[in-house]
Every structure is written in C-alpha cells, then in structure tokens.
C-alpha angles and dihedrals in degrees: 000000000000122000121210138192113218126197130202117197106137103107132014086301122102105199129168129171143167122219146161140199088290116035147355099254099194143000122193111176136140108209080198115097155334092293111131102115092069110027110043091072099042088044099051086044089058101036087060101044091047084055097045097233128131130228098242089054086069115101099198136339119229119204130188110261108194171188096228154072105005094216090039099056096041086058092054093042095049090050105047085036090053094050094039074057093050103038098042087234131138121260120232112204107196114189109240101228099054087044091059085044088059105044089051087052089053097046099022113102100194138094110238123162091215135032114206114190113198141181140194112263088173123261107020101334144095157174110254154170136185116216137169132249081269096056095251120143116251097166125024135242103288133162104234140186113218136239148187090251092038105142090003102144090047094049096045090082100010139068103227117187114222122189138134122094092296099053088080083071099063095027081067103053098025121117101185127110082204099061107086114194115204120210130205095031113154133177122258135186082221079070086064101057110086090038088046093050093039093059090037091060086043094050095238097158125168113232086242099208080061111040126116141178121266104237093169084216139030119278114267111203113207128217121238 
C-alpha cells in the first residue's frame, strides 16, 4: 500500500503528516505562527525518525497547493518539489480549499448541507469555495469581498458551515440563522490524506519541474 508524506503550508499552520490506505501514521504541526521556513524540514526529518521510516520507503509526497498564504505556499511547494527531486518520487498537488473541506467533513459533527472554506485574503476579502455535504464543488475557488448577502439565495433554505481564518469576517456582517460559523478550525496535513491517495491510485501526478502554486491571484507586497 502506498505511503505517502503530506504537507501543509498554506496559513500560518506548518503540518506535516505520513499516512497510508489505512490509517494516518503520524502528524507533527504548530497552528502559532509564520514559521515554516524553519520548522517543515525539520518537521517532516523528525516525523519520520520517531516513526522509524525511511525516506526512500515514501511513494509520493502530496503538498497544499493553494489558495493561501504566498510565502507560505511557495515553502511547501520548494520542499516537496526538492525531495520529489531527490527521491525520484511523484508530487501530489491538493487544492486548499477542498482539503479544509474535507478535514471539517471527517471531525465536524454536525449536519450541515454545505461546507465554505475560507481563508483570510487581508481586509474584506478572501479566498473561498462552496462545497456540499459530500465534499463536491458547487461553486469554484474565487477571491471574494464580502458582503452582508454573500451566499443569500443558498442560505435562504439551507444551513451552510463556515470556518477557516477568513470565516471572522462574515460572521461579523451575516444576518442568517442558517449560516453556522465554526471556531478554533485549523489546517492539518491530516486534511491531505483521502484526496493524496486518491490521485495517487489515479496516477495525477504534478511535472514537478513545472509545477506552481495556485495563488488565485498575483502576489501584493505591502509597504511598510
């Protein structure tokens, strides 16, 4: 059964885990702050000696590949790139959004008809999807500024779940009784794993000396 390392770059989290068809063997992440530079190396080194596995024994590694935080994503994409390099194994991408989608499928226990991702695209905007309760996309990865009616004719009949960093934003200007906003939601790598091994059965590999984040929109610097 194939094992595969999943990495999880796209927020202020830094998540790695390793997993097979059965099971997620190990997580290692910190939800505190910016610190990928320094800690996904040394995250995935020491995930893999506590569990006693090898790098060659991976089969593919899978990363998050957006929409997020730019220097985020291009963290996670030049390190799974440089050990798909070094390993001779095939790169995953897994789109953020649907990952988060996923994750709050597998530890929600409500019962909601829609699942919306979002995360923070600084002031009122942000990076989001609209799923249903079967984590299929109804409506695509978009950058959106929010407003008061965003989603209106959807929650008119229907109870949609809203969480990730950019979900404060609409909590403070939505009217609907429908609409249920979930705290404390972080990203995980463990989020990664069904969609990974899913492509990985199907053969969906990235050409890795091509490959790029998906930023959904081009990077802004800001001036201090």
């Amino acid at each position: 059964m194939p094992l595969i390392l999943c990495i999880e770059t796209a927020t202020d989290s830094c998540s790695v885990c390793v997993a097979d068809e059965q099971h997620v063997i190990a997580v290692k992440e910190s939800h505190h702050s910016r610190s990928h530079a320094s800690q996904l190396s040394v995250f995935i080194d020491e995930l893999l000696k506590e569990n006693q596995l090898q790098y060659a024994s991976l089969d593919a590694i899978a990363v998050s590949c957006g929409p997020g935080s730019y220097t985020g994503l291009r963290i996670g994409a030049a390190t799974a790139k440089g050990l798909c390099f070094a390993l001779e194994k095939p790169l995953i991408a897994v789109h953020t959004l649907e990952s988060m989608a996923h994750l709050y499928k597998n530890n929600a226990a409500g019962n909601a008809d829609y699942f919306c991702p979002m995360l923070d695209a600084r002031r009122m905007e942000v990076y989001t999807a609209l799923f249903n309760n079967q984590v299929e996309y109804v409506r695509p990865a978009e950058a959106v500024i929010l407003e008061e009616n965003f989603l209106a004719d959807y929650l008119q009949q229907n109870k949609i779940s809203f969480f990730g960093s950019g979900s404060i934003k609409f909590r403070n200007i939505c009217k609907s009784e429908n609409a249920v906003f979930v705290d404390n939601f972080n990203l995980s790598a463990t989020g990664l794993v069904n969609l990974a091994l899913q492509k990985y059965g199907q053969k969906q590999f990235e050409d890795i000396a091509y490959f790029e984040p998906f930023y959904l929109k081009d990077f802004a610097g800001i001036k201090k």
